[in-house]
N, C-alpha and C positions, 0 to 999 in steps of 0.2 A: 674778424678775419684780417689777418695780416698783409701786405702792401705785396709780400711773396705769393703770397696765395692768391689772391686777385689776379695778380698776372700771368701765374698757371692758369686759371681758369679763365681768362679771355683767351691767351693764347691757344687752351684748347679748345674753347669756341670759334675762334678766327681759323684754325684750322680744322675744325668739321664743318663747317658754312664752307671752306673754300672745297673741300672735297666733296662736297653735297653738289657745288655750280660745276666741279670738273664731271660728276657723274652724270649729272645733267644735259649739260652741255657735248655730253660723246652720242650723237646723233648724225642725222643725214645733213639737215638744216643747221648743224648747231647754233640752235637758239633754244632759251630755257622754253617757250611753251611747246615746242615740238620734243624737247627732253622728258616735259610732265606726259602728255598723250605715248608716247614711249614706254615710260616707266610702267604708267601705269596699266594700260596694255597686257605688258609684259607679268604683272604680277596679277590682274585679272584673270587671265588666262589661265594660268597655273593655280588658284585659290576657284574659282568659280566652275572651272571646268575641267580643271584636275590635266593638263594639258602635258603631253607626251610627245617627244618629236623624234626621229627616227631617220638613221641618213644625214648629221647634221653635217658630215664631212663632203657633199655633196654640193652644199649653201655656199656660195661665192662670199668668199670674207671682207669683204672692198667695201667700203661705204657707198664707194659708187661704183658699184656692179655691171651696167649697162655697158652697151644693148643686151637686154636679156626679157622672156618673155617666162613669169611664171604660169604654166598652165594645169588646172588641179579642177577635179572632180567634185559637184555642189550639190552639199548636204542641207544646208542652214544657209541662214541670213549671218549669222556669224563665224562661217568661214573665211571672209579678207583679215577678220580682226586675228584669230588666231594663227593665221599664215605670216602676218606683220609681226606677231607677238616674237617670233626665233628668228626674223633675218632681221640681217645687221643693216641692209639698203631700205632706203623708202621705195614700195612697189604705191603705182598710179592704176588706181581699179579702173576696169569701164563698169557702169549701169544701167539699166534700161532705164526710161524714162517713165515707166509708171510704175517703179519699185521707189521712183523719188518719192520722200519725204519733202513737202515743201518746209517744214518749221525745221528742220534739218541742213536748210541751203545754205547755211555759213560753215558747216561743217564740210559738206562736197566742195563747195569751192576750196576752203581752205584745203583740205584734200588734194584738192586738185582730179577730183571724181571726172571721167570721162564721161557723159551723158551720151546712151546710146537711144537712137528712133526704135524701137522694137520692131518693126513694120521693110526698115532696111532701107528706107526713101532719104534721110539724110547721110549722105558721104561726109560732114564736116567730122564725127566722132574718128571716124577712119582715116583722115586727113590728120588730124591732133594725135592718132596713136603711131601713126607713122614718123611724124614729126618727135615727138617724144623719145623713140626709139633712136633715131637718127642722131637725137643728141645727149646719145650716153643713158637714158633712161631705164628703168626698168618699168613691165607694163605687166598686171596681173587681170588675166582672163578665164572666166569660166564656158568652156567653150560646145557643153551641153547644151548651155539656151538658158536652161531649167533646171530646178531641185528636183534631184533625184526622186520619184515616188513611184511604188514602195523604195526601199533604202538599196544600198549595195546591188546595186544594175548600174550599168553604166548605156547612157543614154545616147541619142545618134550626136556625131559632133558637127558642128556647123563651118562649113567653109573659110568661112571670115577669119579664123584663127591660121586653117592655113595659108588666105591671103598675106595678112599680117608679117606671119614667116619670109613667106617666101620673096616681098614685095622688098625688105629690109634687110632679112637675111642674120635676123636675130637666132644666139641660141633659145632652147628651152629648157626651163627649170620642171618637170614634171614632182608632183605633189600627190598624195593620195591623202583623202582625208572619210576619217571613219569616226563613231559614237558622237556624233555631234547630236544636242537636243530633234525629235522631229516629231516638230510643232508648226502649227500653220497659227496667224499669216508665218509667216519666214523669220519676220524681225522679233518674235517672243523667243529666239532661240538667246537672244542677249542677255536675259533673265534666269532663264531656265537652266541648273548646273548638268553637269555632263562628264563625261570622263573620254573627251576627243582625243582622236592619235592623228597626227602627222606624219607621215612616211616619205620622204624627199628622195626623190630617184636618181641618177647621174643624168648629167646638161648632154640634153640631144643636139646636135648641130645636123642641120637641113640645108647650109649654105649652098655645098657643093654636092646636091643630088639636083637631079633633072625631073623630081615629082610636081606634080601642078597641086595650086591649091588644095584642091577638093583627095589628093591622093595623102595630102602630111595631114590633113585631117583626120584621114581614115587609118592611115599609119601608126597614129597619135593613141586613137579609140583601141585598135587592136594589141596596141602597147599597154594601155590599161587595163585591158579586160584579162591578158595574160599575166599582167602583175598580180592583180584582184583576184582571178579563177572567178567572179561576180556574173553572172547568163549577160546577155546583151538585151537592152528595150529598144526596139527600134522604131517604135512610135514616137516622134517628137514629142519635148515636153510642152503642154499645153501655157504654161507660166510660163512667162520672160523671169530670167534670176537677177537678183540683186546687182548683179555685175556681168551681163549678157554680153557676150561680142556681137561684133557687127555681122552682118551676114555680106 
């Protein structure tokens, strides 16, 4: 091989490596291993679960999007992952604390996973999600409590969500999510392939209404259940979800 051809062919190695770190590197954190869980993610999604999103003109395009609160309807254990798979900001889950994984904990920290008390006795989760909020963050709540069971009902919603609102004065990003695996425990949905849809609704603003908590909650529910046509369960869900708000 000739001294010309060598150097086509580094130069067009040196320029697929550099477009490989720039594609990488277009994230929240830009840094390569937040680029890898990104990518990867993102092509997960779509290969494993055949993933459909809907509404993406609704999706704030800012890397840093916040204050915003995405709040979306819980099917699986694997609805944070697919909701992160289409937006372009990093969203900070809350979790209940006995949906924790402990061989998992360098994954939520690195996360940055809000651990919530299931039980409502520690204020620190709701203290950290307000704080987050306050400085630009976005914060991803599921504000049913519980996975949905049976599927397509939409469950009672729990106050916390509209404290959160209304305490910050964040908008919301509402989400509808459907065909996700429904498998028990929760976390076999990560395995299990599917054919999930995403439906991103237009960002509700609550700043400048006079509702109390407990009313944007219920605001929120009746906005769902009229997107969905879905009956209403109004028995609480007996499981804390993967990513429970605080009460």
């Amino acid at each position: 091989m000739g001294l010309i051809a060598w150097f086509i062919l580094l130069s067009t190695a040196l320029l697929a490596w550099a477009a490989l770190c720039r594609w990488l590197l277009d994230n929240p954190r830009r840094d390569f291993e937040t680029g890898i869980v990104f990518r990867f993610s993102s092509v997960y999604a779509r290969v494993v679960h055949l993933l459909r999103a809907h509404g993406r003109e609704n999706i704030p395009a800012e890397r840093r999007a916040g204050p915003i609160i995405v709040v979306a309807n819980h099917t699986a254990g694997i609805d944070p992952i697919l909701i992160q798979s289409v937006c372009p900001f990093e969203i900070r889950w809350m979790m209940a604390s006995d949906m924790r994984l402990p061989a998992l904990d360098w994954f939520w920290n690195w996360a940055g996973v809000i651990i919530v008390d299931r039980f409502g006795r520690d204020r620190t989760a709701a203290r950290q999600a307000i704080r987050h909020l306050k400085r630009g963050g976005v914060l991803g709540i599921f504000p049913e409590g519980g996975i949905e069971r049976p599927p397509r009902q939409i469950l009672p919603f729990l106050a916390g969500v509209g404290l959160l609102i209304r305490r910050t004065g964040a908008p919301v990003l509402p989400v509808i999510i459907t065909g996700t695996p429904q498998v028990d425990p929760a976390w076999a949905s990560l395995w299990r392939p599917s054919r999930s849809r995403l439906r991103f609704m237009p960002v509700i603003h609550y700043k400048q209404t006079s509702l109390s908590p407990e009313q944007i909650a219920g605001d929120l529910r009746q906005r769902y259940l009229h997107w969905t046509g879905w009956p209403p369960n109004d028995e609480p869900s007996p499981e804390v979800s993967p990513a429970a708000v605080v009460r």
